[in-house]
C-alpha positions in Angstrom: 76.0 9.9 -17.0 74.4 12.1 -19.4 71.6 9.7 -20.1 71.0 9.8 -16.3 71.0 13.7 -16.2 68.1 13.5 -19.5 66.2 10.6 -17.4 65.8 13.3 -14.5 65.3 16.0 -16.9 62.2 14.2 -18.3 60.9 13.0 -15.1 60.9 16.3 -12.9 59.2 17.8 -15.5 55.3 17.5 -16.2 55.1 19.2 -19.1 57.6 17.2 -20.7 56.3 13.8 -20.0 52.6 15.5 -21.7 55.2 16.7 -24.9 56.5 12.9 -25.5 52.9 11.4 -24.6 51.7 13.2 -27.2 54.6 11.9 -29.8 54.1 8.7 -29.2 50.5 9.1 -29.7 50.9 10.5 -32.9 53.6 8.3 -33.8 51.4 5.8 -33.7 48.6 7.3 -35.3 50.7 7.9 -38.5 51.8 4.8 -38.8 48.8 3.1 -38.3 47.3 5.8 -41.3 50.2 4.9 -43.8 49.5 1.4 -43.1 45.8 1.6 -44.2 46.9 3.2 -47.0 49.1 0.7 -48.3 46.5 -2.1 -48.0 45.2 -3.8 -51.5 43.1 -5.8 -52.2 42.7 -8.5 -54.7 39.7 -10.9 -56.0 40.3 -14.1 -57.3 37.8 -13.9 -61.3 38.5 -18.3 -61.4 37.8 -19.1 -58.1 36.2 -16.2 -56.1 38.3 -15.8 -53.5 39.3 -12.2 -52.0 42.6 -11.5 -50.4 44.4 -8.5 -49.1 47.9 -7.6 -48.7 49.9 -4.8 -47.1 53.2 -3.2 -48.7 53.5 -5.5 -51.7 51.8 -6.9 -54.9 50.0 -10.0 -55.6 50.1 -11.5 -58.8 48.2 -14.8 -58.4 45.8 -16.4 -56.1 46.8 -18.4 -52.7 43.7 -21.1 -53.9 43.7 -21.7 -57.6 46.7 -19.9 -59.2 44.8 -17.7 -61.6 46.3 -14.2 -61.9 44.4 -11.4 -59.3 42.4 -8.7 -60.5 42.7 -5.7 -57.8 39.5 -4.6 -55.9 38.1 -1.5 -54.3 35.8 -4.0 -51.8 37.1 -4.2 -48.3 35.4 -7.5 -47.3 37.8 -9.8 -47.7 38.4 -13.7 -46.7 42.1 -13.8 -45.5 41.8 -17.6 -44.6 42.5 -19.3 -47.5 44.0 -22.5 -46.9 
């Protein structure tokens, strides 16, 4: 009942459907930001390889093995077999 009355309440109302558009837009743009943020990348010094990861560590490469040495280059080959 109550979440019938809010349903209306949101609906007869312009401005409000503009206030939670705008939420949800920059909802979304936050977490897209923090998400950028946490990306790191890695290069392989054995092999050559570059990888990138998001909200975590890698310690060794996907190819080889050897232990990763973090990178500040953004071109990366994410399809290591």
């Amino acid at each position: 009942m109550l979440f019938e009355k809010v349903l209306k309440f949101i609906y007869a109302d312009p401005l409000m459907n503009i206030l939670i558009l705008v939420l949800f837009v920059w909802a979304c743009v936050w977490a897209y930001q923090k998400s950028v943020k946490s990306r790191k990348y890695y290069k392989c010094p054995q092999c050559g390889e570059s990888f990138r990861s998001e909200h975590m560590e890698s310690k060794h490469c996907k190819v080889c093995g050897a232990e990763l040495t973090q990178a500040n280059d953004t071109n990366v080959n994410d399809k290591a077999v």
